[in-house]
Backbone as XML, in Angstrom:
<?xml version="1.0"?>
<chain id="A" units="angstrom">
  <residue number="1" name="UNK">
    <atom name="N" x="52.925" y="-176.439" z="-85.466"/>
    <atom name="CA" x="53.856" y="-175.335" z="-85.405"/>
    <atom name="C" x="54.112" y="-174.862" z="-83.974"/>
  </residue>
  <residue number="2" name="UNK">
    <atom name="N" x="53.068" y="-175.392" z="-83.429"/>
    <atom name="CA" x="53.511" y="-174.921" z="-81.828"/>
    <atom name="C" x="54.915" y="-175.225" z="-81.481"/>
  </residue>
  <residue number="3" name="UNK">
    <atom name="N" x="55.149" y="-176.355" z="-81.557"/>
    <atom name="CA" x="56.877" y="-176.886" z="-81.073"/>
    <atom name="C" x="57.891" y="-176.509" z="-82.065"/>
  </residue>
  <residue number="4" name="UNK">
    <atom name="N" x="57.646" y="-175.817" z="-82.990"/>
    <atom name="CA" x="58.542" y="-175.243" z="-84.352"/>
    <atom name="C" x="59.331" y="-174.247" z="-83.697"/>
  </residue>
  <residue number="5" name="UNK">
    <atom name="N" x="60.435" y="-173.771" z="-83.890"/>
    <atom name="CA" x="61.647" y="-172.982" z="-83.123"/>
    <atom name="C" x="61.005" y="-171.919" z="-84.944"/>
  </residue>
  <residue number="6" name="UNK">
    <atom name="N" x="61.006" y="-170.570" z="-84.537"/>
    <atom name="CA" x="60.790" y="-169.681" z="-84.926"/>
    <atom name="C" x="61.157" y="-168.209" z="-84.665"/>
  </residue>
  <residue number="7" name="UNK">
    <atom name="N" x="61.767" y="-167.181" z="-85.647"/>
    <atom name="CA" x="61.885" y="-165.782" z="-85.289"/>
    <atom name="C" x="61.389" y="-165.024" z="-86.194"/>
  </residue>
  <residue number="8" name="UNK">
    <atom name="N" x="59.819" y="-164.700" z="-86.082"/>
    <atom name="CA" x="59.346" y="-163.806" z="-86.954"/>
    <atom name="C" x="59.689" y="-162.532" z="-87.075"/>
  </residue>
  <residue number="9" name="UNK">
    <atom name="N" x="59.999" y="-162.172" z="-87.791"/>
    <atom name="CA" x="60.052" y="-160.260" z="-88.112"/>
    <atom name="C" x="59.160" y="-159.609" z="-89.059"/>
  </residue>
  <residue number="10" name="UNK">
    <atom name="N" x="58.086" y="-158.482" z="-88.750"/>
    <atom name="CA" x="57.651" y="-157.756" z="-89.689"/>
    <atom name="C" x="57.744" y="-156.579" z="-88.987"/>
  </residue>
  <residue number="11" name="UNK">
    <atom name="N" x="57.329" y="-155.972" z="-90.204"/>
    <atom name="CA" x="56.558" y="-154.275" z="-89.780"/>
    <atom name="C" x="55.520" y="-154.206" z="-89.313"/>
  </residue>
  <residue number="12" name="UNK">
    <atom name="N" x="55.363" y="-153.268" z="-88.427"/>
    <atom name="CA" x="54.140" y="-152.623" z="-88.377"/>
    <atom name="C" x="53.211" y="-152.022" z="-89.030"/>
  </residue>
  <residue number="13" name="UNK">
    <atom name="N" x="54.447" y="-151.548" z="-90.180"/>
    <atom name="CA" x="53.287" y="-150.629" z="-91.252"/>
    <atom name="C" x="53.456" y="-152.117" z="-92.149"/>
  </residue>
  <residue number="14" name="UNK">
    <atom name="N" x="53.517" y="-152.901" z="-92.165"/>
    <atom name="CA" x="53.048" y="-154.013" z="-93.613"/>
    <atom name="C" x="51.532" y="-154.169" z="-93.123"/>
  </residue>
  <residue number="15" name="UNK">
    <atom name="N" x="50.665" y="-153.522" z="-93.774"/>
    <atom name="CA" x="48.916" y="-153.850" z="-93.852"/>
    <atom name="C" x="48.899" y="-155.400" z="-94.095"/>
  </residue>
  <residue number="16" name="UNK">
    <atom name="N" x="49.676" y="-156.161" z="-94.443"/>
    <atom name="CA" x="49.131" y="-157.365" z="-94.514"/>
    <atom name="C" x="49.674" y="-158.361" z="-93.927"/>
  </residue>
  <residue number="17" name="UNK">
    <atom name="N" x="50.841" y="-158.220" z="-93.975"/>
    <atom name="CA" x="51.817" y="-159.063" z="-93.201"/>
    <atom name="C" x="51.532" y="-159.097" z="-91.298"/>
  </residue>
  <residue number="18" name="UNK">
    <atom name="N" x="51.108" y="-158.004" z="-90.706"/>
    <atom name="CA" x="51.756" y="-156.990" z="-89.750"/>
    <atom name="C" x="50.370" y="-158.118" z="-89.248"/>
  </residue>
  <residue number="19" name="UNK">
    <atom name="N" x="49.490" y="-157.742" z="-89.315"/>
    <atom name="CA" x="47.768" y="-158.333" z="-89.113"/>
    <atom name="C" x="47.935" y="-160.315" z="-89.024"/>
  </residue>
  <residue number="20" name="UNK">
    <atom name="N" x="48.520" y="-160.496" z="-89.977"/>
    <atom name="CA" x="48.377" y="-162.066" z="-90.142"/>
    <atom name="C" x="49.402" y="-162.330" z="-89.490"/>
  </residue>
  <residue number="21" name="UNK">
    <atom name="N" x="50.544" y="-161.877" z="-89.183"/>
    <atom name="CA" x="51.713" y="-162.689" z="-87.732"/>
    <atom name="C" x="51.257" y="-162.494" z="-86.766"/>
  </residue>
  <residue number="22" name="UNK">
    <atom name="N" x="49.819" y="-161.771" z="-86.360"/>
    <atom name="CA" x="49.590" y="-161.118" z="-85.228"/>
    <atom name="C" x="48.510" y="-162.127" z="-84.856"/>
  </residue>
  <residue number="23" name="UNK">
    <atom name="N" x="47.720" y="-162.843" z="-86.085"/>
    <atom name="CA" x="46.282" y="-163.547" z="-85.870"/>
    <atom name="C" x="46.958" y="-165.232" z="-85.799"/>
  </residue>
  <residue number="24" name="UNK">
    <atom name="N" x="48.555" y="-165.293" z="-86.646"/>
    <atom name="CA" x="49.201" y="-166.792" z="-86.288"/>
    <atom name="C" x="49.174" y="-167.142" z="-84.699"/>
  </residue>
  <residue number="25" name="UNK">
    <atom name="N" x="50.115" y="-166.355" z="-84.441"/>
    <atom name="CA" x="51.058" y="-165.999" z="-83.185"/>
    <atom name="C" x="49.839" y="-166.194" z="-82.389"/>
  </residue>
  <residue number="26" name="UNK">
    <atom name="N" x="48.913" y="-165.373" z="-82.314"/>
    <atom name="CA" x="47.676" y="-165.394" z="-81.217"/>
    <atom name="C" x="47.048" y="-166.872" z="-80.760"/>
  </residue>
  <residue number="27" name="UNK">
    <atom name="N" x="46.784" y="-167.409" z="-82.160"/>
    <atom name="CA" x="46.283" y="-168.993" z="-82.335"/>
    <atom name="C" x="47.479" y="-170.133" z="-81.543"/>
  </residue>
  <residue number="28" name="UNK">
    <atom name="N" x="48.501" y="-169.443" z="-82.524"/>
    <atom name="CA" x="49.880" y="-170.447" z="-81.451"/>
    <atom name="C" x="50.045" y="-170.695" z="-80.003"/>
  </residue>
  <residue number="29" name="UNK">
    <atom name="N" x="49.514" y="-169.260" z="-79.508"/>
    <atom name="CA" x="49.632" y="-168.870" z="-77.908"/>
    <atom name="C" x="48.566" y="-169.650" z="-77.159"/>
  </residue>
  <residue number="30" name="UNK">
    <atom name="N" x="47.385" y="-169.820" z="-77.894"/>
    <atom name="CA" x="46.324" y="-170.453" z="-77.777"/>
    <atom name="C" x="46.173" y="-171.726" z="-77.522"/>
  </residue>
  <residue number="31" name="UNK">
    <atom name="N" x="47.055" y="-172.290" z="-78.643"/>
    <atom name="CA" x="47.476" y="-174.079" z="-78.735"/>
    <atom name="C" x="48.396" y="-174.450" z="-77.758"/>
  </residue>
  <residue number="32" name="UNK">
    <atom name="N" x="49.435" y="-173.069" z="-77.122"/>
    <atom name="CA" x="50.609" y="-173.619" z="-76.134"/>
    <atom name="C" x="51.496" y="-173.407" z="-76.468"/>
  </residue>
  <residue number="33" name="UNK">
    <atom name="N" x="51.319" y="-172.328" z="-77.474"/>
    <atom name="CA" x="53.237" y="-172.160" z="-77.762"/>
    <atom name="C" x="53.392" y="-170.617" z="-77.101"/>
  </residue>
  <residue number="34" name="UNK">
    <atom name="N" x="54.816" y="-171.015" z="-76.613"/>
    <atom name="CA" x="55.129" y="-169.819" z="-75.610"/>
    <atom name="C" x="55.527" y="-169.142" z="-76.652"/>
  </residue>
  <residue number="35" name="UNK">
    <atom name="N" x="55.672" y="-167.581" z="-76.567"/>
    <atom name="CA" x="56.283" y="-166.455" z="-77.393"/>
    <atom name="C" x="56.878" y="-165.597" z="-76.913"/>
  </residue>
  <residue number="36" name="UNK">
    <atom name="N" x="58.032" y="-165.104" z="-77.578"/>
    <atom name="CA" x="58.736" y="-163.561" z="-76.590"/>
    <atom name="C" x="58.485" y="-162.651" z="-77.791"/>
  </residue>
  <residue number="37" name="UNK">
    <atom name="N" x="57.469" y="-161.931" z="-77.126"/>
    <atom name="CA" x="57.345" y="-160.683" z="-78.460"/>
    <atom name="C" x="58.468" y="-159.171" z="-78.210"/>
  </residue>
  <residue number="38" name="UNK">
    <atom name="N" x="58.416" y="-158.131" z="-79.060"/>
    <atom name="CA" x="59.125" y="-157.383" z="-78.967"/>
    <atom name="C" x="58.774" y="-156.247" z="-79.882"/>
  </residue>
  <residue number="39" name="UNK">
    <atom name="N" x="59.202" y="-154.999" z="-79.522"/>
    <atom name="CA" x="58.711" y="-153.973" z="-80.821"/>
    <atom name="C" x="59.938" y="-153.264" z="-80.680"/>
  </residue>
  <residue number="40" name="UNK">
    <atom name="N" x="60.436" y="-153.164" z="-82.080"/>
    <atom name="CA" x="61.839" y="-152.505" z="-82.075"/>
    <atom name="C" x="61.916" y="-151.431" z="-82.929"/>
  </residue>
  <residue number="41" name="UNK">
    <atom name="N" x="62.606" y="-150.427" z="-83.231"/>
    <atom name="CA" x="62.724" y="-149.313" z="-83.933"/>
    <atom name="C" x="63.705" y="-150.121" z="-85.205"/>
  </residue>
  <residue number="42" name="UNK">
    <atom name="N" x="63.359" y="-149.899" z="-86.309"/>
    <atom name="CA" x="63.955" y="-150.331" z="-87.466"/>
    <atom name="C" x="65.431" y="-149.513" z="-87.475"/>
  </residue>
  <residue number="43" name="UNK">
    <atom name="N" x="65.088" y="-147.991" z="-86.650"/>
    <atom name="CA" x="66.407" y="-147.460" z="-87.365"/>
    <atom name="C" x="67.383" y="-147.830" z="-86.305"/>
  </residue>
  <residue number="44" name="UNK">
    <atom name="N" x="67.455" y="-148.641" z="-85.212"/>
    <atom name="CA" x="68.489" y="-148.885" z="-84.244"/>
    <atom name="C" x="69.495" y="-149.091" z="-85.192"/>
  </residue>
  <residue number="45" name="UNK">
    <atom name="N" x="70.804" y="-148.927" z="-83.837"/>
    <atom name="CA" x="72.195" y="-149.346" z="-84.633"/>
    <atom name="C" x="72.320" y="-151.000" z="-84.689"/>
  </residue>
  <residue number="46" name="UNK">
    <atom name="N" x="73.573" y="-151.427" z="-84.824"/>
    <atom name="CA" x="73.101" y="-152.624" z="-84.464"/>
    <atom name="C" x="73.505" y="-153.149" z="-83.433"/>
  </residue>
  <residue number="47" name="UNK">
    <atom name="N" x="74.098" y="-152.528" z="-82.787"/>
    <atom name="CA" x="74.622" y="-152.770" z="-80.751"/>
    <atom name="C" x="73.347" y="-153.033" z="-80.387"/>
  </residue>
  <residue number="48" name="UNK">
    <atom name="N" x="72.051" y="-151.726" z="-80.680"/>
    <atom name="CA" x="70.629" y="-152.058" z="-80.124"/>
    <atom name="C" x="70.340" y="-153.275" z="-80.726"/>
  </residue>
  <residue number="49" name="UNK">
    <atom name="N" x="70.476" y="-153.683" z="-81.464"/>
    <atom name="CA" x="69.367" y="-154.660" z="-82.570"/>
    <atom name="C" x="70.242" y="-155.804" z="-81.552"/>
  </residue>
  <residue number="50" name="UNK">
    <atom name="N" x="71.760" y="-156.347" z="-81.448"/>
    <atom name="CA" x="72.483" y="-157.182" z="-80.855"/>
    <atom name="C" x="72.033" y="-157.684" z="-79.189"/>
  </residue>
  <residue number="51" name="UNK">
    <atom name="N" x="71.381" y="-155.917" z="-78.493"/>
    <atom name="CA" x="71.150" y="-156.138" z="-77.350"/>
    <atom name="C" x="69.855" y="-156.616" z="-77.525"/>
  </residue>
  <residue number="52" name="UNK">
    <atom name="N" x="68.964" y="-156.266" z="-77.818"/>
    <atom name="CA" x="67.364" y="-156.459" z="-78.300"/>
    <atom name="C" x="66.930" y="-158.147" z="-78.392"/>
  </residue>
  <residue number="53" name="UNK">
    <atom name="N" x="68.062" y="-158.436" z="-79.507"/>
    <atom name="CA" x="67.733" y="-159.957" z="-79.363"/>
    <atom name="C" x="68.386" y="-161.285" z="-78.761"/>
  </residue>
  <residue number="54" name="UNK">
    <atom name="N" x="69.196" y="-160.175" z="-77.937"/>
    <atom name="CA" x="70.058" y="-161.298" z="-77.070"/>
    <atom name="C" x="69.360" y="-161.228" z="-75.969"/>
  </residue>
  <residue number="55" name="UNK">
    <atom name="N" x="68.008" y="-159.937" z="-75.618"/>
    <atom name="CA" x="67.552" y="-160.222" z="-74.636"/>
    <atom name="C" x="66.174" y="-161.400" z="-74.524"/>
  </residue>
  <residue number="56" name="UNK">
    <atom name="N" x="65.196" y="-161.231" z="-75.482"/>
    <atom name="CA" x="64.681" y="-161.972" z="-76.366"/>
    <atom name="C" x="65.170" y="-163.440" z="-76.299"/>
  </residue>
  <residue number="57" name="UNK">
    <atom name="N" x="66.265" y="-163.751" z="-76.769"/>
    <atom name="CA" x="66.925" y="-165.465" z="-76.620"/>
    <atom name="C" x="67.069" y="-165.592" z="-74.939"/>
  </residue>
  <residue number="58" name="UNK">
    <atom name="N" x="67.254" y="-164.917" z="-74.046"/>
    <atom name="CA" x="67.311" y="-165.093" z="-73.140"/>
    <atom name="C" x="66.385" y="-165.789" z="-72.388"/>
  </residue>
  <residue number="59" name="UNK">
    <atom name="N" x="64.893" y="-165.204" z="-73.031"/>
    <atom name="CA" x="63.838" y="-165.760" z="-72.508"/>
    <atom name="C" x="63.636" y="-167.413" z="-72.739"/>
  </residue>
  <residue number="60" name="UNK">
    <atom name="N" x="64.416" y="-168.279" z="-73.832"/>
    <atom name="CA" x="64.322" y="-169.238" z="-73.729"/>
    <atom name="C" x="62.929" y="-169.772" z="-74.733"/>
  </residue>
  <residue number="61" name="UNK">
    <atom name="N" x="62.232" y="-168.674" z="-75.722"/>
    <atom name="CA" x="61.402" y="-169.522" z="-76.080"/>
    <atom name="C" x="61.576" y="-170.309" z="-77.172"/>
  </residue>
  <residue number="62" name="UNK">
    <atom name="N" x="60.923" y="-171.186" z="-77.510"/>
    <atom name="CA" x="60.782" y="-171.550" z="-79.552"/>
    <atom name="C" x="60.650" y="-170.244" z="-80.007"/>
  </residue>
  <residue number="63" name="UNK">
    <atom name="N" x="59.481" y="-169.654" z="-79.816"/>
    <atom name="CA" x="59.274" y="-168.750" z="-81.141"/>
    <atom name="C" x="59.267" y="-167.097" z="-80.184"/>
  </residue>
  <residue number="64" name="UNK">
    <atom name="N" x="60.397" y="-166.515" z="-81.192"/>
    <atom name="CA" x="60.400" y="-165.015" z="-81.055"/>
    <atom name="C" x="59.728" y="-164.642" z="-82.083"/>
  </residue>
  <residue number="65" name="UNK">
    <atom name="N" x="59.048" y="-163.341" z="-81.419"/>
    <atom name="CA" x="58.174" y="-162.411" z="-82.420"/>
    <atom name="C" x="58.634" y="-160.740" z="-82.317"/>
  </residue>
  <residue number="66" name="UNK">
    <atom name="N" x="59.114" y="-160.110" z="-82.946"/>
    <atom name="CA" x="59.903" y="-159.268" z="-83.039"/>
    <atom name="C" x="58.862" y="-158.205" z="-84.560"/>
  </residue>
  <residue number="67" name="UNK">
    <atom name="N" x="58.449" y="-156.721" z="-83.834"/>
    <atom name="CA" x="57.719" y="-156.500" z="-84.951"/>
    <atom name="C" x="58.777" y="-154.778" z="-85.102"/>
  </residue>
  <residue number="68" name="UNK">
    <atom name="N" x="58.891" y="-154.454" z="-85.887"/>
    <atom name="CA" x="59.401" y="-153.064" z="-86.172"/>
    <atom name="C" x="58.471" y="-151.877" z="-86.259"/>
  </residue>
  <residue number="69" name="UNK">
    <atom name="N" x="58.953" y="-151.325" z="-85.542"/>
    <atom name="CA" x="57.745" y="-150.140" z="-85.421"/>
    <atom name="C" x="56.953" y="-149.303" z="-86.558"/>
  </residue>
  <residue number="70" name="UNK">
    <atom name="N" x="56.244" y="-149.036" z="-86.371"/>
    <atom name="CA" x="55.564" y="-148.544" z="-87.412"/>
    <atom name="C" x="56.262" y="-147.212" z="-87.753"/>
  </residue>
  <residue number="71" name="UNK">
    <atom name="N" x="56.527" y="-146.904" z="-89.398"/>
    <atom name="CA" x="57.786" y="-145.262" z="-89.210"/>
    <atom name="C" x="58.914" y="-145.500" z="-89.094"/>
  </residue>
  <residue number="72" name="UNK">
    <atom name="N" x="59.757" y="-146.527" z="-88.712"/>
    <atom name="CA" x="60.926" y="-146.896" z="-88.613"/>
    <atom name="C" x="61.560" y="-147.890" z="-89.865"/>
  </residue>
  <residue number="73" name="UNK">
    <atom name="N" x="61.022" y="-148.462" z="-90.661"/>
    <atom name="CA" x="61.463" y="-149.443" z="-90.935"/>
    <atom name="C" x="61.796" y="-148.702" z="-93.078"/>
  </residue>
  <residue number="74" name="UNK">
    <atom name="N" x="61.344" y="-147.957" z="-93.660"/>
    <atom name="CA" x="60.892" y="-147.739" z="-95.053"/>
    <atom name="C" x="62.170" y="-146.435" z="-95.061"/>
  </residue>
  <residue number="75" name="UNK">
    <atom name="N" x="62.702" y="-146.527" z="-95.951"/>
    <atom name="CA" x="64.104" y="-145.996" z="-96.763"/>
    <atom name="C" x="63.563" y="-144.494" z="-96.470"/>
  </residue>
  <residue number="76" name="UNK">
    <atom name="N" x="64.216" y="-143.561" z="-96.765"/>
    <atom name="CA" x="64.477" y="-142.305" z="-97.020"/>
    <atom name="C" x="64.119" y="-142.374" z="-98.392"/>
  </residue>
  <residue number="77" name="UNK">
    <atom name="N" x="62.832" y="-141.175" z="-98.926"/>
    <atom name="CA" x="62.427" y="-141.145" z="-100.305"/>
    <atom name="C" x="61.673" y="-142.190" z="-101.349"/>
  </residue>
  <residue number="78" name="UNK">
    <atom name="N" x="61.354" y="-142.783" z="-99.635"/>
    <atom name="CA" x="60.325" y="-144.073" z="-100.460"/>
    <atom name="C" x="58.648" y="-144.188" z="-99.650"/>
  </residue>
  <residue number="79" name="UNK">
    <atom name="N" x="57.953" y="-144.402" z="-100.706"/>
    <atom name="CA" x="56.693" y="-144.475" z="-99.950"/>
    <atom name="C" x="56.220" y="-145.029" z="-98.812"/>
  </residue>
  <residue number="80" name="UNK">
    <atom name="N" x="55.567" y="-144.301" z="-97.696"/>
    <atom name="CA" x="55.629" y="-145.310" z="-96.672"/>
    <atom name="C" x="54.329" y="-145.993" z="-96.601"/>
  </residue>
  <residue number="81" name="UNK">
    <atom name="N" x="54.364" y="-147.162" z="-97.062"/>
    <atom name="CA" x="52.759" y="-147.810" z="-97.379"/>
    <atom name="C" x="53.179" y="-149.129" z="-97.044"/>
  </residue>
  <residue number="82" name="UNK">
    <atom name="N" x="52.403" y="-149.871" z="-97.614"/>
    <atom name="CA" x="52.459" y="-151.591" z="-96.391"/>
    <atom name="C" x="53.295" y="-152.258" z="-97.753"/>
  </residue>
  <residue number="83" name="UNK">
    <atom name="N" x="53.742" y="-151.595" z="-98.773"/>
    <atom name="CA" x="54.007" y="-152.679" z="-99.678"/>
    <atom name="C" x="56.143" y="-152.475" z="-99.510"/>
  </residue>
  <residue number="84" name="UNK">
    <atom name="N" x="55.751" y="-150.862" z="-99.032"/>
    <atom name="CA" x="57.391" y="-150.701" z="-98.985"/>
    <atom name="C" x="57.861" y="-151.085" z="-97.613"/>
  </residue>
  <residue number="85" name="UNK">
    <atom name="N" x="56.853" y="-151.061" z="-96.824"/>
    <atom name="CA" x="57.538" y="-151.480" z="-95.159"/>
    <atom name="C" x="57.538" y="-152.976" z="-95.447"/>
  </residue>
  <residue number="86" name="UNK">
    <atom name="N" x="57.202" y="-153.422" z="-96.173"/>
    <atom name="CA" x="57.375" y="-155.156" z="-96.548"/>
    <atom name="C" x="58.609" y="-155.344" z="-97.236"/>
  </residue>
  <residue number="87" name="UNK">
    <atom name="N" x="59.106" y="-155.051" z="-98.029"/>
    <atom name="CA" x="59.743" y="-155.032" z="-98.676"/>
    <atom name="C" x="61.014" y="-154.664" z="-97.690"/>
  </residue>
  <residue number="88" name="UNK">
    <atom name="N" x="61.273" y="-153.604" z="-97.550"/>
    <atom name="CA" x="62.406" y="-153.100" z="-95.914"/>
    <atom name="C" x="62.283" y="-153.547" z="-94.544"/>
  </residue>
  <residue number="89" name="UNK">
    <atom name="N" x="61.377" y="-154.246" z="-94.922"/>
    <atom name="CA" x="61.739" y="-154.807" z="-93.205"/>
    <atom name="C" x="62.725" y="-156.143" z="-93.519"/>
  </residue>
  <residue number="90" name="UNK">
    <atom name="N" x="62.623" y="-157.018" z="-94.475"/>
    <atom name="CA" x="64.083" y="-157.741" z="-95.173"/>
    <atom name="C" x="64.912" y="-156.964" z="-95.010"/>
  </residue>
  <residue number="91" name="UNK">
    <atom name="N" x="65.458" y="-155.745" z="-95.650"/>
    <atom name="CA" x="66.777" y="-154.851" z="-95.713"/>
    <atom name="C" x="67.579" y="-154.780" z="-94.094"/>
  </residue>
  <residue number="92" name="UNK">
    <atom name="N" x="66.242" y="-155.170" z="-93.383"/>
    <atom name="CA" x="66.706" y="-154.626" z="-91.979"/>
    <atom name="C" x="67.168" y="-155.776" z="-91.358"/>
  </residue>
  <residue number="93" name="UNK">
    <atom name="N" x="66.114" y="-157.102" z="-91.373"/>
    <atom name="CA" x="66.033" y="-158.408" z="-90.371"/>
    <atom name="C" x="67.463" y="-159.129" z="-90.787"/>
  </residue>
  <residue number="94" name="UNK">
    <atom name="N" x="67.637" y="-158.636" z="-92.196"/>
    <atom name="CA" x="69.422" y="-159.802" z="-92.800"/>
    <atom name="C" x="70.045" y="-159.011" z="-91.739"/>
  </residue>
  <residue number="95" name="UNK">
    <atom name="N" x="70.001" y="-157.759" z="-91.846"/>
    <atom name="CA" x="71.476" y="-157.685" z="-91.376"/>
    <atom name="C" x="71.529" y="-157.944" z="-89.363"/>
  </residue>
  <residue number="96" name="UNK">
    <atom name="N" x="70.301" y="-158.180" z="-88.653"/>
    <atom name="CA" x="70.608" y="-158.452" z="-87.533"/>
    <atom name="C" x="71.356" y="-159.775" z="-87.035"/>
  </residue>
  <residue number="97" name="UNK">
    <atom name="N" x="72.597" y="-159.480" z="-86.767"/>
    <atom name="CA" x="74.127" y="-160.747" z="-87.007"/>
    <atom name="C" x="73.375" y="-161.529" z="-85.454"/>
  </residue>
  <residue number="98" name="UNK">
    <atom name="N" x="72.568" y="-161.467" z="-84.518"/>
    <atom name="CA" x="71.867" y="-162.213" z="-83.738"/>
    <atom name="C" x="71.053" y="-163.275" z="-84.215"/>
  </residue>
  <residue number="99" name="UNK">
    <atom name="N" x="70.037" y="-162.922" z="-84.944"/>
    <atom name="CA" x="69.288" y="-163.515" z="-85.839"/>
    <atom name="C" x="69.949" y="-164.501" z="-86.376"/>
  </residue>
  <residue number="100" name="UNK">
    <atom name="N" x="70.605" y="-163.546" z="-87.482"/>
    <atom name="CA" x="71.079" y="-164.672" z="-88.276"/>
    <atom name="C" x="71.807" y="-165.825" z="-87.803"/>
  </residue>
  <residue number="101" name="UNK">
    <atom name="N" x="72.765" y="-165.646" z="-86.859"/>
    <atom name="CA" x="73.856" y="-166.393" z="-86.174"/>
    <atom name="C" x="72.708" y="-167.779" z="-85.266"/>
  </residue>
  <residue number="102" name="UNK">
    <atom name="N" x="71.289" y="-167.005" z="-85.015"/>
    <atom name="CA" x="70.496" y="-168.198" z="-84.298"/>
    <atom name="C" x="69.676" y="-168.993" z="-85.534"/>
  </residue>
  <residue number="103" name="UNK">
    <atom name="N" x="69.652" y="-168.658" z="-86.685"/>
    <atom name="CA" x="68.881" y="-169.235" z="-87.643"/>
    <atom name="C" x="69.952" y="-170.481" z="-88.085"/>
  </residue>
  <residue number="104" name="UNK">
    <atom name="N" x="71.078" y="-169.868" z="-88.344"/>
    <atom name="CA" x="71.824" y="-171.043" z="-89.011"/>
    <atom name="C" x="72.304" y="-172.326" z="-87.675"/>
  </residue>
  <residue number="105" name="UNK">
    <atom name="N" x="71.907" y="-171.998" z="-86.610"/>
    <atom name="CA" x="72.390" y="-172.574" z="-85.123"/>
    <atom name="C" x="71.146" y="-173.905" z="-85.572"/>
  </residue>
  <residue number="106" name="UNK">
    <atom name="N" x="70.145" y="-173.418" z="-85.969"/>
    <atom name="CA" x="68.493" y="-174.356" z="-86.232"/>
    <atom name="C" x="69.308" y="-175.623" z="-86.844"/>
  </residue>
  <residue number="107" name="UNK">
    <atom name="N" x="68.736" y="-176.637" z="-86.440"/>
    <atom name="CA" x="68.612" y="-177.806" z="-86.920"/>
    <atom name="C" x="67.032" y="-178.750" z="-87.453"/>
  </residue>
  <residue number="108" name="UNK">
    <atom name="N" x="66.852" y="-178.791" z="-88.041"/>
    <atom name="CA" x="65.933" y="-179.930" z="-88.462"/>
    <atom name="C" x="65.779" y="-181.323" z="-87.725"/>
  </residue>
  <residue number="109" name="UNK">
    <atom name="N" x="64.973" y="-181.641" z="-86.889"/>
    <atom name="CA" x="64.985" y="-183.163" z="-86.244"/>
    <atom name="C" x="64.053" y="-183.915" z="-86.537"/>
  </residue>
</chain>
């Protein structure tokens, strides 16, 4: 996975998720894979979210790591626990048109 082109996104508040991209990523860095990490506010607009990860691609790596802050990421009137910041941090990562526009760019070789 070191040479794997990658853009992880979680929360901060996912208790489970948040911990295990953190213990991958570490091991990856370990083996030689470069990373551009990042901590972003879930509630940006998406000009921020556009600038955020165009700065991010800039760096040129395989794998971006992009985590949403802890408090930012879980709906209005919903629990904020690791199962709902899991769940909303999807609601958030579709709609960044950067992302997506570099995921479908991926090729398989």
């Amino acid at each position: 996975m070191v040479n794997c082109k990658m853009w992880i996104v979680v929360s901060q508040g996912d208790e489970m998720a948040y911990p295990g991209m953190n213990a991958i990523t570490d091991t990856l860095e370990k083996r030689g894979a470069k990373i551009t990490r990042a901590v972003w506010n879930g509630r940006a607009a998406a000009e921020e979210f556009s600038a955020d990860a165009n700065i991010m691609l800039s760096k040129g790596t395989k794998i971006n790591y992009t985590a949403l802050l802890r408090g930012s990421v879980v709906s209005p009137g919903m629990r904020d626990d690791g199962g709902s910041n899991h769940i909303c941090t999807w609601r958030i990562a579709y709609t960044i048109e950067v992302i997506r526009n570099w995921l479908f760019q991926q090729q398989k070789r």
